[in-house]
C-alpha positions as CSV (number, residue, x, y, z in Angstrom):
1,X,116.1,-12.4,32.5
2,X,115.6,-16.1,33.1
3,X,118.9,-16.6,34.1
4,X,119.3,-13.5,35.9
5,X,116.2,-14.5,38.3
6,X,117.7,-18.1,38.4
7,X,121.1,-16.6,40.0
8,X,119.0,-14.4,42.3
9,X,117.0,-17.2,43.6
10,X,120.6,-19.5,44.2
11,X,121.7,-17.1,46.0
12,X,119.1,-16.6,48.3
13,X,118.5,-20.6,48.6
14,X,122.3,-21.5,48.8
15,X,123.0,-22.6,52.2
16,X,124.9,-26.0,52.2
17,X,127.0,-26.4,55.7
18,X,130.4,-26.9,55.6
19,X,132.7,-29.6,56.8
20,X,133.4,-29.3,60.7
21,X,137.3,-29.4,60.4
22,X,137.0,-26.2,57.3
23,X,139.8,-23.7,57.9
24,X,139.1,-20.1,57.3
25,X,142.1,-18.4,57.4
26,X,142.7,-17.1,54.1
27,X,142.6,-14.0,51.4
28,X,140.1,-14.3,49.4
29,X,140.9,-14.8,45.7
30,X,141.1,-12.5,42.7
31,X,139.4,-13.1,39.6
32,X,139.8,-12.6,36.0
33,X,137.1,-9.8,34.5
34,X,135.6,-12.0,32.3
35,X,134.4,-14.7,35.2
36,X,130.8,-14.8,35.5
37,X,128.2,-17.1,38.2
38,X,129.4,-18.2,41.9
39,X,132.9,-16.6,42.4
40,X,133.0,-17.5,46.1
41,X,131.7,-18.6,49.1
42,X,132.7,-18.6,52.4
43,X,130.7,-20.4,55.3
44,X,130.7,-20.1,59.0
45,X,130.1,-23.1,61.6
46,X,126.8,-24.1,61.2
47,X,123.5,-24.1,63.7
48,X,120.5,-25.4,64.0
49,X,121.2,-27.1,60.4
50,X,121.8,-23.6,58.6
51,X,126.0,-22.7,57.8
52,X,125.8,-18.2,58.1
53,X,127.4,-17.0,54.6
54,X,128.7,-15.1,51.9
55,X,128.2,-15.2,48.4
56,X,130.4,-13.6,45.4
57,X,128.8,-13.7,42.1
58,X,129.6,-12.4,38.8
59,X,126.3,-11.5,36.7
60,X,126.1,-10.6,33.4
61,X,123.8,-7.2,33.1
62,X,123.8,-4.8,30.4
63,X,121.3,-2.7,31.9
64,X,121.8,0.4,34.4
65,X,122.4,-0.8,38.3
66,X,118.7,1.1,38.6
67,X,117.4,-1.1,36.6
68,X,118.9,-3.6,38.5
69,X,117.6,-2.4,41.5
70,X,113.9,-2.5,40.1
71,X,114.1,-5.8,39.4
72,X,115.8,-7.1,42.3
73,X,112.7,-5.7,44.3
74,X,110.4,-7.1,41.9
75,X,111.9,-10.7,42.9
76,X,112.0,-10.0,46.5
77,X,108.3,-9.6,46.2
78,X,107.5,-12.8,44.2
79,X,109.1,-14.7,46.4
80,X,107.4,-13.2,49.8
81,X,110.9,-11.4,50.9
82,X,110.5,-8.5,53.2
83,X,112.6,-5.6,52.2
84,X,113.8,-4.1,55.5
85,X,115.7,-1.2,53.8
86,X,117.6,-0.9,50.0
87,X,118.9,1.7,48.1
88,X,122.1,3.2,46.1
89,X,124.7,5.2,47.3
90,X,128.0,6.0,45.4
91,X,127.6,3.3,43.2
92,X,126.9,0.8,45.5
93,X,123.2,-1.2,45.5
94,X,122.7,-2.1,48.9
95,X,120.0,-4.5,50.7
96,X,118.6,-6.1,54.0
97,X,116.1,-8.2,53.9
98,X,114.5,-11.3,55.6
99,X,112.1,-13.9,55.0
100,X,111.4,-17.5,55.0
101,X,113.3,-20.0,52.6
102,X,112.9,-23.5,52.8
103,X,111.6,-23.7,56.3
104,X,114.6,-21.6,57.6
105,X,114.0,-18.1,58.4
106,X,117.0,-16.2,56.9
107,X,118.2,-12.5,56.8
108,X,120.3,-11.0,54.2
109,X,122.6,-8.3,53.4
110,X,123.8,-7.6,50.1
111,X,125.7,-5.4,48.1
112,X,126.1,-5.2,44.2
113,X,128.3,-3.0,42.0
114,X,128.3,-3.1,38.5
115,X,131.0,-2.8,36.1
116,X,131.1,-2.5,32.5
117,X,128.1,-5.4,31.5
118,X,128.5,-7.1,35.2
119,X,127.2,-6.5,38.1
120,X,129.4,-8.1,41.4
121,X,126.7,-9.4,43.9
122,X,127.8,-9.8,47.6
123,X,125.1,-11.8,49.6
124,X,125.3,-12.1,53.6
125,X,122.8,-14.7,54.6
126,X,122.0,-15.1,58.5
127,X,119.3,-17.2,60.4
128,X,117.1,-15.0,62.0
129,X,117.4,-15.3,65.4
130,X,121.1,-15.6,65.1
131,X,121.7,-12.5,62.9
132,X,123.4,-10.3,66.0
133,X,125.3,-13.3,66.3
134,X,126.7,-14.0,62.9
135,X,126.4,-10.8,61.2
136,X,128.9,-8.7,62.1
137,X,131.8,-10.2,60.8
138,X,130.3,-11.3,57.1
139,X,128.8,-7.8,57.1
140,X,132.6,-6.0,57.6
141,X,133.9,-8.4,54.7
142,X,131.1,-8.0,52.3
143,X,131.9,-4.1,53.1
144,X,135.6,-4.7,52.4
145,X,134.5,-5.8,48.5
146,X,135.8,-3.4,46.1
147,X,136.4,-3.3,42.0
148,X,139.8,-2.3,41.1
């Protein structure tokens, strides 16, 4: 569980900005089943000191996506995150949420599917104020994630 709440809590801290002269124009990559932390991230031009984001990561979870779910909540709460809505449909663990994190305040969107003893985390991460901004387009592509 330790390393389970240590992924959650990169993920919602990760926010490093990304070279000026970064290209963007690219598929994203498949990876092997057996590939587990960070699998990808992709960063938009930053502002205000914070690069808008999306996170891949592969965690290893032998436990239902409910339970999942349950403790995912549980961390949002320890660490003073609002939960603006959150629930599954078809498979699919979905989130928004905001709060502050290292003086910035964020908003996030994320998604999580499990399969087999993994569960695929997609994490959208916005400044606040610039979430109609920014949104939109990392929303659509953490949307377009599927399991094959």
């Amino acid at each position: 569980m330790k390393t389970l709440a240590t992924i959650v809590l990169l993920a919602l801290t990760s926010f490093t900005a990304p070279p000026k002269d970064l290209q963007y124009d690219f598929d994203p990559p498949a990876f092997p089943a057996d590939t587990h932390g960070q699998l990808f991230h992709y960063y938009m031009p930053s502002h205000d000191n914070f690069a808008a984001n999306l996170n891949v990561m592969a965690q290893p979870y032998a436990d239902t996506l409910e339970a999942y779910d349950m403790f995912s909540r549980s961390q949002f709460k320890q660490l003073g995150l609002e939960l603006i809505s959150g629930g599954i449909e078809e498979g699919v663990l979905t989130y928004e949420y905001k709060g502050n994190t290292r003086g910035f305040e964020l908003r996030w969107y994320s998604r999580a599917f499990k399969r087999d003893e993994v569960v695929y985390l997609i994490t959208v991460t916005v400044l606040a104020d610039r979430w109609e901004e920014d949104s939109p387009v990392l929303i659509k592509s953490a949307k377009s994630f599927e399991i094959n």
